[in-house]
N, C-alpha and C positions, 0 to 999 in steps of 0.2 A: 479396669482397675479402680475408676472411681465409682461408679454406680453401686457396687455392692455396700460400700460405707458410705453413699448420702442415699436413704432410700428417697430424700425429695427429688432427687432428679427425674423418679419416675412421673409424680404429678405435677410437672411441666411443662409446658410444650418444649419439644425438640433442639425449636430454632431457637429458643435462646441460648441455650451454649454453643449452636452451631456459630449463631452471629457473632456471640465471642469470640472464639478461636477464627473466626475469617476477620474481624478487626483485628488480633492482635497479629494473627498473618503479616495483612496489609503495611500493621504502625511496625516491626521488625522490616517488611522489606522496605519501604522509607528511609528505616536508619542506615540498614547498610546502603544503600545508593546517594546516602548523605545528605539528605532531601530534610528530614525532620532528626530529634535529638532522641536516644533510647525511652522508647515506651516507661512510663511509669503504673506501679501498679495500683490498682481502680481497687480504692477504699473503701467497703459498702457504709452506708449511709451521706457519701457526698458523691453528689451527680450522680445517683440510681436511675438505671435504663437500662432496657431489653427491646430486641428487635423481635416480631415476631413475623411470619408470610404463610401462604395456603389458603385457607377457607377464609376470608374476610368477609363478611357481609356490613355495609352499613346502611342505616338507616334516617327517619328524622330529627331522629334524636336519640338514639341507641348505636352501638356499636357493640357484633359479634368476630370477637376474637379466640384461635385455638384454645380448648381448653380450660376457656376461663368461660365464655359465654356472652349474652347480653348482658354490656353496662349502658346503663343511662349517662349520657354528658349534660354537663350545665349549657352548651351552648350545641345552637340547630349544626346538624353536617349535613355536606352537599349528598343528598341519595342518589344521583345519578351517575357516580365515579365508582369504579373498582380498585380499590388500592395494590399495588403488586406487594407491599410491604406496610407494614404500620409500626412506629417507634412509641413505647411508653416509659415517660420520665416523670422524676418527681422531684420538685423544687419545692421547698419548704414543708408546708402539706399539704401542696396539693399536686395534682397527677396528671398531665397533659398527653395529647395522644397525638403524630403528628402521622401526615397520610407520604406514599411515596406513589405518584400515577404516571399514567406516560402523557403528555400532552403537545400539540403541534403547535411550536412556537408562531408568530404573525406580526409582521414588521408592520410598521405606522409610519408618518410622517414623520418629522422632527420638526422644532421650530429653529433651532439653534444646530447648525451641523458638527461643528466641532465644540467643546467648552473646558477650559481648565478648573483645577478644585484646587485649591491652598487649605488646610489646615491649620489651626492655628489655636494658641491657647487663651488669647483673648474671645475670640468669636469660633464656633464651631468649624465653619467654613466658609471662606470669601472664593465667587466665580468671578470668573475670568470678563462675565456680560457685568458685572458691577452690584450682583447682586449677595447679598448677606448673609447667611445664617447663623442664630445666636444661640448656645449650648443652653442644656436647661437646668446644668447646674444640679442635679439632683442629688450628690452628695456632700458640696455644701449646705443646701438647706435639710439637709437631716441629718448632717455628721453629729449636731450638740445631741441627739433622741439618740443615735446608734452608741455614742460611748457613754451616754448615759446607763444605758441598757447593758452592755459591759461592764461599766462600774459598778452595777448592782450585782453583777455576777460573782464578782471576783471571787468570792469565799465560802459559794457554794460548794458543797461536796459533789464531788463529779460522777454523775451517772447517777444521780440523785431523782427523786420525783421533779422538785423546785430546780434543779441543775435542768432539767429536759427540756422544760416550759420556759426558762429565760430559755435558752439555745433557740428555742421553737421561735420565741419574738423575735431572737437577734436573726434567726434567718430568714425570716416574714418580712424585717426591713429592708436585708440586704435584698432581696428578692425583687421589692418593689424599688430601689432604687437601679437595680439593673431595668427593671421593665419602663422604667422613665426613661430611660438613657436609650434602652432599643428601640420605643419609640419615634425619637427623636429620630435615629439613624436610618430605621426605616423610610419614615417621611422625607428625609433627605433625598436619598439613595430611588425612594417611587420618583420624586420628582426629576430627578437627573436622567432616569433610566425613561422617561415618560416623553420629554423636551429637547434629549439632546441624543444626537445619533453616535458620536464619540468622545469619548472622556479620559481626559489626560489629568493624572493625579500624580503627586507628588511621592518618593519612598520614603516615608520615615526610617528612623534610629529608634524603632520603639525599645530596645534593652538599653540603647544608649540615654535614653529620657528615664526611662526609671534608675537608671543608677545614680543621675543627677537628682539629688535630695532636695532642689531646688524647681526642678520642673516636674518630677516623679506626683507629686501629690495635684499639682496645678491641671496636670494633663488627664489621669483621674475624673477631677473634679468637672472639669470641661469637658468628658466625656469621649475623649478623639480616639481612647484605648477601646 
């Protein structure tokens, strides 16, 4: 029923509507098992992504995908992995590729056996050995450049040439202040997982901290979200 009215479905590959209908599978049986809230429906042009699997070949700096062929990536990939799946998104404008392989996990020592993590909106996270971690802040120091950027926007005509290209900046920022913020979490997160054999964290109220107009921005800005 739908192919006949989008002839693009035909120069596509397959699996990406497959992989849609299997996530939207997955995010309905969630809801009802009451696990997660009713799926909402996927906007095109915010969080664009397609799962695609089959023929992958990568290379040292190329990656062959159904359908579409060799692309060149800005950055070297490992050539000695077979992906069973590859995910492509696009965040701002640019277009990331992520791999999905099977690999055989390998326990290490620990130096710390057990460790707790606090949270907090002063400092990122204070351990349990006495040690500190301090947030980077990244939407404090660029909130004055993001609503500056907004404020020039305001009274552009929307869907405009000038309306696309503010949008384009204002998502470049947001973009790079999330990738400050992951950073940070990452490093976190390698280190803990790297030094400590178990890790006891605290559960947040995270809807209950944003409904507080009082910690909602602070928490934010500290990155703990």
């Amino acid at each position: 029923m739908v192919k006949p009215n989008n002839c693009w479905y035909y120069e596509v590959s397959k699996c990406a509507p497959q992989y849609a209908l299997r996530y939207l599978s997955l995010a309905w049986k969630r809801c009802f098992s009451k696990i997660s809230a009713m799926p909402k429906f996927k906007k095109k042009g915010r969080d664009d992504s397609f799962t695609l699997d089959g023929s992958i070949s990568v290379g040292f700096s190329h990656i062959k995908l159904p359908r579409i062929g060799w692309i060149k990536t800005y950055e070297l990939l490992p050539n000695n992995v077979t992906p069973k799946s590859v995910t492509i998104s696009k965040k701002a404008d640019r277009w990331f590729v992520s791999f999905k392989v099977e690999t055989i996990p390998q326990n290490t020592d620990k130096s710390v056996d057990v460790v707790g993590v606090d949270l907090g909106i002063k400092s990122l996270a204070t351990l349990s050995t006495g040690e500190v971690f301090v947030g980077v802040k990244s939407y404090r120091k660029l909130e004055a450049k993001l609503s500056r950027l907004q404020y020039l926007n305001r009274h552009k005509t929307k869907f405009s040439c000038n309306w696309k290209k503010a949008q384009l900046k204002i998502a470049k920022l947001h973009s790079k202040i999330a990738n400050i913020r992951k950073d940070t979490l990452h490093k976190l997160t390698t280190y803990l997982a790297k030094n400590h054999s178990q890790i006891v964290i605290e559960d947040l109220n995270v809807s209950g901290m944003m409904s507080n107009h009082k910690l909602a921005k602070a928490a934010l800005v500290y990155g703990i979200l």
